[in-house]
C-alpha positions in Angstrom: 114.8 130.9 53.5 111.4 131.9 52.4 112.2 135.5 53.5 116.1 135.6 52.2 113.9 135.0 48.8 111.6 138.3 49.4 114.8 140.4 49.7 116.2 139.1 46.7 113.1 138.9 44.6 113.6 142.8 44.7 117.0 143.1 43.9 118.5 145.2 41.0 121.6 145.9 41.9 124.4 143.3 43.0 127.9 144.6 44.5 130.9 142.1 45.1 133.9 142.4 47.0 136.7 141.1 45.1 139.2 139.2 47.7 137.6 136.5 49.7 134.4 136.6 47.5 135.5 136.4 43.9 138.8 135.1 45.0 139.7 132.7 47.6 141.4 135.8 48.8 144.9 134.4 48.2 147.6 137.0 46.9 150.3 136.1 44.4 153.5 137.9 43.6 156.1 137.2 41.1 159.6 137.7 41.2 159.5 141.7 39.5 156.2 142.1 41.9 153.6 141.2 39.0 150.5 140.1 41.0 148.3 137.4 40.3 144.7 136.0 41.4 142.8 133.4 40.2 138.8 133.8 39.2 136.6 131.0 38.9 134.6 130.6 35.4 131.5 129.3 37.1 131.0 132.8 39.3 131.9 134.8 36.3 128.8 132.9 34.2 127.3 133.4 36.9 127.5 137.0 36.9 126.8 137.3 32.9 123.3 135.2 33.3 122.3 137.7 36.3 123.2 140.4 34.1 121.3 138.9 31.4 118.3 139.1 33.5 118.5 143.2 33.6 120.3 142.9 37.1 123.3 145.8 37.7 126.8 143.8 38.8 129.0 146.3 40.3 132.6 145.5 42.3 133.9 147.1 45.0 137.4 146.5 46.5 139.8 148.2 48.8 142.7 147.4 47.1 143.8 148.1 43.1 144.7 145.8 40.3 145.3 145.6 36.8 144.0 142.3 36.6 140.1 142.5 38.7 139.8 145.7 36.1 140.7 142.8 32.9 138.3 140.5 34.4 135.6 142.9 35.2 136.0 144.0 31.6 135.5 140.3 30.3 132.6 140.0 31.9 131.0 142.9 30.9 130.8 144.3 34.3 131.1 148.7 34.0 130.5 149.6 37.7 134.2 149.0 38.8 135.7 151.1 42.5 139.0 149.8 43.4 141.3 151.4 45.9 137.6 152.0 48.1 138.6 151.2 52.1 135.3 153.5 52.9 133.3 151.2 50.6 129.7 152.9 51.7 130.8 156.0 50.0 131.8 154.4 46.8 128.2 152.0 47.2 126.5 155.6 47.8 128.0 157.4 44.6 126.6 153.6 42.4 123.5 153.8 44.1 123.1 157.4 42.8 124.2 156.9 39.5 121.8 154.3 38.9 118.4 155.6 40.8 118.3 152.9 43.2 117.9 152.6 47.1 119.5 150.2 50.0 116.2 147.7 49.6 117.1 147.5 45.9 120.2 146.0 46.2 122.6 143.5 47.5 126.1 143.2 48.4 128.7 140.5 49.0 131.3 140.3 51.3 133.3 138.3 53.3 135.7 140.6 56.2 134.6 143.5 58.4 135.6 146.2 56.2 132.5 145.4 54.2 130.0 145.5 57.1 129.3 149.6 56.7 127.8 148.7 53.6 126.3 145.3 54.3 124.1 146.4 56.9 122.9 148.7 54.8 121.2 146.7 52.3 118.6 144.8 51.3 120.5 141.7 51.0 123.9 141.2 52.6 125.4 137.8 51.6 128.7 136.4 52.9 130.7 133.7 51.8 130.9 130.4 53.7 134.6 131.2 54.5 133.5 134.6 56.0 135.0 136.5 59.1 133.0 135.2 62.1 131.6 138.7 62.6 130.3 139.3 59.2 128.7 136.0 59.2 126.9 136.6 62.3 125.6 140.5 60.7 124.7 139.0 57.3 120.9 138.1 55.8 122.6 135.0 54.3 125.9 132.4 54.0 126.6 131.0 50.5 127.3 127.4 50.5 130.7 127.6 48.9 133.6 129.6 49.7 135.1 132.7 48.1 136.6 132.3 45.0 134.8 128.6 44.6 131.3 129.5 43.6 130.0 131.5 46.3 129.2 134.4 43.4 127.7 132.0 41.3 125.3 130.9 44.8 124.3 134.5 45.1 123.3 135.0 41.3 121.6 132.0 41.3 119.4 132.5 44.6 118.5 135.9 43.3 117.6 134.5 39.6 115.5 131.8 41.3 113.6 134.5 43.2 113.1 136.1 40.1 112.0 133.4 38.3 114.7 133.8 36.1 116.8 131.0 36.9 115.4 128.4 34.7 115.1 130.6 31.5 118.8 131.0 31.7 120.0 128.0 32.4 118.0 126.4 29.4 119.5 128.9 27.0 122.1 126.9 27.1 120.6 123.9 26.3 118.8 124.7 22.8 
């Protein structure tokens, strides 16, 4: 653990998947094709106490919808690529709009089309649900699944390397 906490320490820049990492990766449709998915609050506070902390959030999902952009928006978050399957070259094109390099930041997934840009980084983080093989390649497992807390695991593990953690969470509390 001690050096999962020396790679996050030094992170300025966190990228999530969206499927399987902010969802539990389950797909909705209604009847006239609307499509639906399901956030949990606690990743997406989470998210705006890591932010809080000067931290970049940015999202990066193969697939495009209405709705990740609404939440995204919600929370604040700017650095939005949907539609990416080559993920890397979307992570590349954030990375050079905000100065940063692979040790400087982490990403989440939780299927093999995110391993181009998981092994690339400083921290790669899957969720406990993850695809065996991207489990096996990353620096560390959240303790909950996709879509049930696993972002709100990563945020907190790289607050708490920061020793930012606390001041956040007793914000609330005054």
């Amino acid at each position: 653990m001690k050096e999962i906490l020396q790679r996050a320490k030094k992170i300025k820049l966190v990228v999530f998947d969206v499927d399987g990492v902010l969802t539990d990766g389950s797909l909705f449709y209604g009847e006239n094709g609307e499509e639906y998915k399901a956030f949990y609050a606690k990743d997406g506070l989470g998210m705006k106490m890591l932010m809080e902390t000067g931290v970049h959030i940015g999202i990066i999902t193969a697939r495009n919808s209405t709705l990740v952009k609404h939440r995204m928006d919600s929370l604040g978050i700017e650095h939005l690529y949907q539609g990416r399957l080559d993920k890397l070259n979307a992570f590349n094109d954030l990375l050079a709009k905000l100065n940063l390099n692979y040790e400087q930041t982490a990403f989440v997934g939780d299927d093999v089309v995110d391993l181009p840009v998981m092994n690339k980084v400083g921290l790669s983080v899957t969720v406990k649900d993850a695809h065996p093989l991207v489990i096996d390649q990353a620096h560390w497992q959240t303790p909950l699944n996709g879509g049930r807390g696993a972002a709100r695991n990563v945020c907190e593990l790289i607050m708490q390397a920061q020793n930012t953690l606390e001041e956040q969470l007793h914000s609330f509390s005054k």
